[in-house]
C-alpha positions in Angstrom: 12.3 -10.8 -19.3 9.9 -8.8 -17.3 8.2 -5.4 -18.7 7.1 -2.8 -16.2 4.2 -0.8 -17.3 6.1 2.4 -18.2 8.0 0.5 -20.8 4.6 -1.1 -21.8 2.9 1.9 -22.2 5.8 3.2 -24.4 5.7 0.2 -26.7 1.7 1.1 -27.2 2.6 4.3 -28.1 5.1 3.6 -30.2 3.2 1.2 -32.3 0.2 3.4 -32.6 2.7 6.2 -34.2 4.1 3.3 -36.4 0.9 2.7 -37.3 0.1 6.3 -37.7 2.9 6.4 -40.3 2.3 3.0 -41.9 -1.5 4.1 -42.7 0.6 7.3 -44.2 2.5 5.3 -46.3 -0.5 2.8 -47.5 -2.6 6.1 -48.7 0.8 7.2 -50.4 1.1 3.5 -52.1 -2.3 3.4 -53.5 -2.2 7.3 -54.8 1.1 5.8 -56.4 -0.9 2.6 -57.9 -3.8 4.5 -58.9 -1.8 7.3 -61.0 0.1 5.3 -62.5 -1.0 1.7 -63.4 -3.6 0.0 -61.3 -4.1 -3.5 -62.7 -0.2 -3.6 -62.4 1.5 -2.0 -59.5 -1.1 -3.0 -57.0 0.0 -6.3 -56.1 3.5 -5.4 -56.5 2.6 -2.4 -54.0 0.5 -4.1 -51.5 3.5 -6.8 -51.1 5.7 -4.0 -50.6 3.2 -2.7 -47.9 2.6 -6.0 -46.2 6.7 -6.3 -46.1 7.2 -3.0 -44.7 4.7 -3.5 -41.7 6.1 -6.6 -41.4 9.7 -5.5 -41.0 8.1 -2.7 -38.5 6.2 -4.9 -36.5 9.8 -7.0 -36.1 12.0 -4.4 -35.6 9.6 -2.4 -32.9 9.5 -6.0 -31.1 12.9 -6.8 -31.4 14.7 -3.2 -30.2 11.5 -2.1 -28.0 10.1 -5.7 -26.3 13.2 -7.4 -25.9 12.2 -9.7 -29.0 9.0 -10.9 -26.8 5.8 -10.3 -29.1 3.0 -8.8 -27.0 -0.7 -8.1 -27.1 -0.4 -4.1 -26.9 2.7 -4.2 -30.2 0.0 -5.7 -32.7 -2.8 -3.6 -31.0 -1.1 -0.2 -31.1 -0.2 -0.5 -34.3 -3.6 -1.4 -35.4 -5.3 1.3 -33.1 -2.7 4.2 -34.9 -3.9 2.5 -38.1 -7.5 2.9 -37.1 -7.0 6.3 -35.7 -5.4 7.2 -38.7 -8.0 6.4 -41.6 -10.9 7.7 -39.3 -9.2 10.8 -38.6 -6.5 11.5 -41.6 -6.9 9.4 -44.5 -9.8 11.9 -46.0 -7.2 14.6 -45.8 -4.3 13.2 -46.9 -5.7 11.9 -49.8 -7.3 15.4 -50.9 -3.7 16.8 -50.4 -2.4 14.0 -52.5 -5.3 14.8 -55.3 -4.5 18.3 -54.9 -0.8 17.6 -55.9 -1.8 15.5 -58.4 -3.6 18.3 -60.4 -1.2 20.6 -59.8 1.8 18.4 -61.0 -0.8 17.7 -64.8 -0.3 21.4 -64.8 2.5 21.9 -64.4 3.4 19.2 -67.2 1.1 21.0 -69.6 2.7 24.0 -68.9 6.4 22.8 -69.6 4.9 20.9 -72.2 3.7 24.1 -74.2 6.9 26.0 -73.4 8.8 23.3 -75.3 6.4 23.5 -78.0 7.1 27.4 -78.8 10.6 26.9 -78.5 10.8 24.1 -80.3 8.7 26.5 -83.0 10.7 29.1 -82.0 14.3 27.3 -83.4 12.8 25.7 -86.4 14.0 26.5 -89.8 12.1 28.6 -91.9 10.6 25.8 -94.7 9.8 27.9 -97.0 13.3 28.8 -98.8 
């Protein structure tokens, strides 16, 4: 099956904006792993990760290049991958430490409100 530049170009394109996204999701993977249990969910996140750009690389080959696996697929995705954690990453990851703080909180917060209820509907001990 031949490709005529156009469609070339778009299937660049479009695997630089997948990897755009996948360097998205890798930053959102490793805040997950890092909050919540490195030694753990780290492999079990970095197989998920490897999976997913797996099944991304396949399905942007399969429905874009006619199932033919090109130079450009590979290297679009790696350029959007490289474009994002030179340009992005710093900034996503602040907004994701940002959240972070602000969800601890907002968990200490709830958690005293439930406190002074809780001492709120207690019985009186003293009768």
């Amino acid at each position: 099956m031949e490709i005529i530049l156009l469609d070339q170009t778009r299937v660049f394109i479009y695997g630089a904006a997948a990897g755009l996204v996948l360097g998205i999701y890798y930053d959102l993977l490793a805040f997950i792993s890092d909050s919540f249990g490195r030694c753990v969910l780290r492999p079990l996140l970095d197989i998920l990760y490897c999976l997913t750009f797996m099944g991304a690389f396949l399905l942007l080959t399969l429905l874009e290049a006619g199932g033919e696996i090109r130079w450009y697929i590979p290297g679009g995705m790696v350029l959007g991958l490289v474009l994002y954690f030179v340009g992005f990453s710093a900034y996503v990851r602040l907004i994701l430490h940002g959240l972070e703080r602000i969800l601890r909180e907002l968990g200490k917060l709830v958690a005293k409100i439930f406190e002074k209820l809780k001492n709120l509907f207690e019985y009186p001990r003293g009768n």
